[in-house]
NUMAR-218665 format. One record per residue (C-alpha): x, y, z. Coordinates in Angstrom, 1 decimal. Example, Ala and Ser with C-alpha at 12.3 -4.5 7.8 and 13.67 -1.06 7.14 Angstrom:
! NUMAR-218665
NODE	12.3	-4.5	7.8 $
NODE	13.7	-1.1	7.1 $
//
This chain:
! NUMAR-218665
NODE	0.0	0.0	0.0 $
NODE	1.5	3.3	-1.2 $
NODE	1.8	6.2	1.2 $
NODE	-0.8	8.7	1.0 $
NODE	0.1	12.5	1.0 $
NODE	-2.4	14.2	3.3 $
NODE	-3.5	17.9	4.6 $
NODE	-5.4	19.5	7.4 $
NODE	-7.6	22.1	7.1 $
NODE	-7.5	24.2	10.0 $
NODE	-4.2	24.5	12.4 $
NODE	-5.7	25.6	15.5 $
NODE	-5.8	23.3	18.2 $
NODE	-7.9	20.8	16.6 $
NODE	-5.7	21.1	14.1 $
NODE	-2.9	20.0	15.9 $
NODE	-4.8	17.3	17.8 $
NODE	-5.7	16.1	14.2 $
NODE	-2.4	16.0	13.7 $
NODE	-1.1	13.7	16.6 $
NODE	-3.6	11.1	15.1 $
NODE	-2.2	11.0	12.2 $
NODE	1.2	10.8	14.1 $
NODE	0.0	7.7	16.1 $
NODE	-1.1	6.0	12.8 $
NODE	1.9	6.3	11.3 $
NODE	3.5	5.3	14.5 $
NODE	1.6	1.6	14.2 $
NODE	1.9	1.7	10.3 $
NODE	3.1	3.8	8.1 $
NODE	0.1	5.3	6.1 $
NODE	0.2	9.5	4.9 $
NODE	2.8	11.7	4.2 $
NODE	1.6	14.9	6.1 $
NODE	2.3	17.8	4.1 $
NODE	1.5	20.7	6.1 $
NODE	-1.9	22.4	7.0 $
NODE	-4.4	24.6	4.5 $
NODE	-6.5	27.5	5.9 $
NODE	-9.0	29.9	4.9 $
NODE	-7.6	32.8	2.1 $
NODE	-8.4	35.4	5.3 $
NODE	-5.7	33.3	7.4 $
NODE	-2.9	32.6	5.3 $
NODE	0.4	34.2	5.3 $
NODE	3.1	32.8	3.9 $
NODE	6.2	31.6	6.0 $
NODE	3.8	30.3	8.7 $
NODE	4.5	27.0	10.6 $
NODE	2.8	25.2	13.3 $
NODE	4.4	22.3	15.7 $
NODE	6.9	22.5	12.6 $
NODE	5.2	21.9	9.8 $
NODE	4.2	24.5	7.3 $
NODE	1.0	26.2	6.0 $
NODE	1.5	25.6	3.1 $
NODE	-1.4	27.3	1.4 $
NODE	-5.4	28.5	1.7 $
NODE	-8.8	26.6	-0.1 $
NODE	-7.2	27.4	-3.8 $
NODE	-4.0	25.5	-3.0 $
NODE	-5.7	22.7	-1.9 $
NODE	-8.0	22.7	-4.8 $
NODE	-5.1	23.0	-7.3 $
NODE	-3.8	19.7	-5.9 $
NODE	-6.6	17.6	-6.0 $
NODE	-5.5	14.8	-7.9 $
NODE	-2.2	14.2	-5.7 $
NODE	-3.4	15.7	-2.2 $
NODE	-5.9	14.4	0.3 $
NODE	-7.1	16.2	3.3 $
NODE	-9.1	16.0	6.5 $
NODE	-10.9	19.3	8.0 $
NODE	-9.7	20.1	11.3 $
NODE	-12.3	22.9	12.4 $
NODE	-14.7	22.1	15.1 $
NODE	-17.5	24.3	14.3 $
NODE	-20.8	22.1	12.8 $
NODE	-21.7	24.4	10.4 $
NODE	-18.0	25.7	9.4 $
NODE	-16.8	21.7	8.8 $
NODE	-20.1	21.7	6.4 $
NODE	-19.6	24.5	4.0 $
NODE	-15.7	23.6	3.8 $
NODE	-16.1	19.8	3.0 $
NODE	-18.9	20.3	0.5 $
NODE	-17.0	22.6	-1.4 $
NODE	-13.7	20.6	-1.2 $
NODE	-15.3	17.4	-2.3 $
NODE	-17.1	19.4	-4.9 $
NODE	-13.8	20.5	-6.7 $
NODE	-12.7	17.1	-6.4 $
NODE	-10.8	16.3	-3.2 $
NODE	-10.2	13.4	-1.4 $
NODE	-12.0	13.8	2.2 $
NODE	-10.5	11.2	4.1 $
NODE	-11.7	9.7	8.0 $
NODE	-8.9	9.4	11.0 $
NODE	-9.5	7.2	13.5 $
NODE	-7.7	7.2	16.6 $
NODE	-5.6	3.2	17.0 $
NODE	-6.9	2.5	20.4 $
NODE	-10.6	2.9	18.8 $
NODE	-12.3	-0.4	17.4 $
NODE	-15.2	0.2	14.6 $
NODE	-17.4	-2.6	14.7 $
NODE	-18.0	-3.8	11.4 $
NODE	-22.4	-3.3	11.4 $
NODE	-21.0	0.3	12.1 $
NODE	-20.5	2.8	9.2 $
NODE	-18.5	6.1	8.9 $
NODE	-18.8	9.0	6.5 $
NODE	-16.0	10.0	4.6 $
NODE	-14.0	13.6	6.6 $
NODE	-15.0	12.1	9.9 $
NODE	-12.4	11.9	13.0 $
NODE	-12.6	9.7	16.1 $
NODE	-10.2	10.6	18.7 $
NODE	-8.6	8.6	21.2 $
NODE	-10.6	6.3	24.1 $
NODE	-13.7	6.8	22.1 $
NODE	-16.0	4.1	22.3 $
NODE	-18.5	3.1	19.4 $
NODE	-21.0	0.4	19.4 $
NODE	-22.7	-2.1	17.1 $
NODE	-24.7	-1.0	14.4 $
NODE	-24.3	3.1	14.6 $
NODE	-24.2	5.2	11.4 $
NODE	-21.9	8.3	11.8 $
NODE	-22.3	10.7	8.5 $
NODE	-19.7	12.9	6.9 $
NODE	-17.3	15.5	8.7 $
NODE	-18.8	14.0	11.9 $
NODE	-16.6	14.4	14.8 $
NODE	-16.0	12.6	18.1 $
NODE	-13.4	13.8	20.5 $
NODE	-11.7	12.1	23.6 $
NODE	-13.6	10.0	25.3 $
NODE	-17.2	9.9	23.6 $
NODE	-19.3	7.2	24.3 $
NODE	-21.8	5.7	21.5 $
NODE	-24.6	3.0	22.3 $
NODE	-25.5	0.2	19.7 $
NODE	-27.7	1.7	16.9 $
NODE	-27.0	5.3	17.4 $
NODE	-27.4	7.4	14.4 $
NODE	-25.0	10.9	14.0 $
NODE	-25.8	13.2	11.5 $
NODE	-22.9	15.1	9.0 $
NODE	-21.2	17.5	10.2 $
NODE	-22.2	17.3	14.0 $
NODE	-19.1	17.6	16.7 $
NODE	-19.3	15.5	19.5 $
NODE	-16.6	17.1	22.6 $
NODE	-14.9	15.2	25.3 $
NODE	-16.3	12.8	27.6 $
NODE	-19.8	12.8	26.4 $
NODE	-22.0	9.8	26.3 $
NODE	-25.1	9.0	23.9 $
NODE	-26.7	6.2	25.0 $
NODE	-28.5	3.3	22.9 $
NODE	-30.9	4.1	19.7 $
NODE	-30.5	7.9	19.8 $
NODE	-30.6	10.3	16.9 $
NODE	-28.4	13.1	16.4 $
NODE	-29.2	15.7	13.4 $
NODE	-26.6	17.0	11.3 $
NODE	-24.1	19.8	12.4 $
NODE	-25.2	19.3	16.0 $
NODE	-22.9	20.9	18.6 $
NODE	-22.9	18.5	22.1 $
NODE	-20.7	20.3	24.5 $
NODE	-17.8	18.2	26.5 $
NODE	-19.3	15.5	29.3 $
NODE	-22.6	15.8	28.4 $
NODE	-24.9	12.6	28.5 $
NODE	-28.4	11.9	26.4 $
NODE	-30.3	9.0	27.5 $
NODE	-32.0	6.7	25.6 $
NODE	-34.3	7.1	22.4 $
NODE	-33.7	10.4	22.2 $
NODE	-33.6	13.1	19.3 $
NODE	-31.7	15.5	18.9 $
NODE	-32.7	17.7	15.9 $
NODE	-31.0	19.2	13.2 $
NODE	-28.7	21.9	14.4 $
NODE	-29.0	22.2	17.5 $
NODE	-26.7	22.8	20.4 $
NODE	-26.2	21.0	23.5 $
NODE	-24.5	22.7	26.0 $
NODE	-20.9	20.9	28.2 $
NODE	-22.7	19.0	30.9 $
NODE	-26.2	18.7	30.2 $
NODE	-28.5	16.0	30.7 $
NODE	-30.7	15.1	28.1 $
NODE	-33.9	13.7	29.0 $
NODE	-36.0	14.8	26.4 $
NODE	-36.2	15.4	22.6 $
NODE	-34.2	18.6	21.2 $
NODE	-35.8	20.8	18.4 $
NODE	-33.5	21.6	16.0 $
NODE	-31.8	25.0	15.7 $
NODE	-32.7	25.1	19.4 $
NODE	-29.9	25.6	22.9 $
NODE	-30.2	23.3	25.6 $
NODE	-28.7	23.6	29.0 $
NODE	-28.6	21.8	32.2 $
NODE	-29.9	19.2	34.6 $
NODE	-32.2	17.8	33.3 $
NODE	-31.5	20.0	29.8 $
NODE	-34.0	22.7	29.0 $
NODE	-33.9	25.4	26.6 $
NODE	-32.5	28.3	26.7 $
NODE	-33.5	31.2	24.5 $
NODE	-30.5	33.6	25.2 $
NODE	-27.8	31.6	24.2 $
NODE	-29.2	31.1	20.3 $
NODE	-28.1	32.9	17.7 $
NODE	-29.8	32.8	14.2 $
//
């Protein structure tokens, strides 16, 4: 298997979180060739580095090298990772999924294509995770959970068994969603909330047990 060149758009600090996954797969097995990091035209200058590797370009770059480069976005906003990926994989680029090696996939589960699953995350049987979704440290996923595209996932949260998460949902870190519950299309959970009821979409929930909260929306 040939090595793959690959890039990360975005080189904040999910950027270079991103990043050490690719390190550790490489570490087990050598797989990508990581170029540098891509960011938006507004962000670029040139000369730039980050933990030592270079920016080497914005969008256009990336687009220019479609045929030879791959990439995975590194951006943690829902609706951000949604308008980047469509267009990249419109002008022909490669989007491709990380997954932490301490992280097992069953096989009845799938995974879009962008997606990133970092380290001590645990997913269960039969799930369906879209595009661009991500899931940081420590999530937990019960069997048949279903996560839209583009919806982030932070630290330490756990969905339980048969839930539904819409696409570009944000869940805050060590948040937890019981059972059979829907979470529509997005919406926002806030970092420690319980969820013990269904959330509308485009709505902010917040709290124990999770209710919304009107103030913290922004249209």
């Amino acid at each position: 298997m040939s090595i793959k060149p690959i890039v990360l758009y975005g080189a904040g600090g999910m950027g270079r979180e991103v990043l050490q996954i690719i390190d550790g797969i490489n570490y087990e097995k050598p797989t990508y060739e990581f170029l540098g990091f891509v960011v938006g035209t507004a962000y670029y200058t040139p000369g730039q580095t980050v933990n030592g590797y270079p920016i080497i370009g914005d969008e256009q770059w990336l687009i220019d090298h479609a045929d030879t480069v791959a990439c995975t976005c590194a951006v943690g906003d829902p609706h951000i990772r949604a308008l980047v990926q469509e267009r990249l994989e419109a002008a022909g680029v490669e989007m491709i999924t990380l997954v932490a090696t301490d992280v097992y996939i069953p096989p009845t589960t799938t995974i879009g294509a962008g997606s990133v699953i970092y380290c001590d995350s645990r997913v269960s049987v039969n799930c369906a995770l879209g595009k661009g979704v991500v899931l940081n440290c420590g999530v937990t996923l019960g069997h048949d959970d279903v996560i839209g595209s583009y919806s982030c996932i932070m630290p330490g949260t756990g969905i339980s068994g048969n839930c539904t998460v819409g696409e570009q949902v944000f869940i805050g870190g060590h948040a937890f969603i019981i059972p059979d519950k829907r979470i529509g299309d997005g919406a926002t959970v806030a970092a420690g909330s319980i969820v013990f009821s269904n959330v509308r979409p485009r709505t902010t929930v917040l709290g124990n047990p999770a209710k919304r909260v009107r103030a913290l929306e922004t249209e």
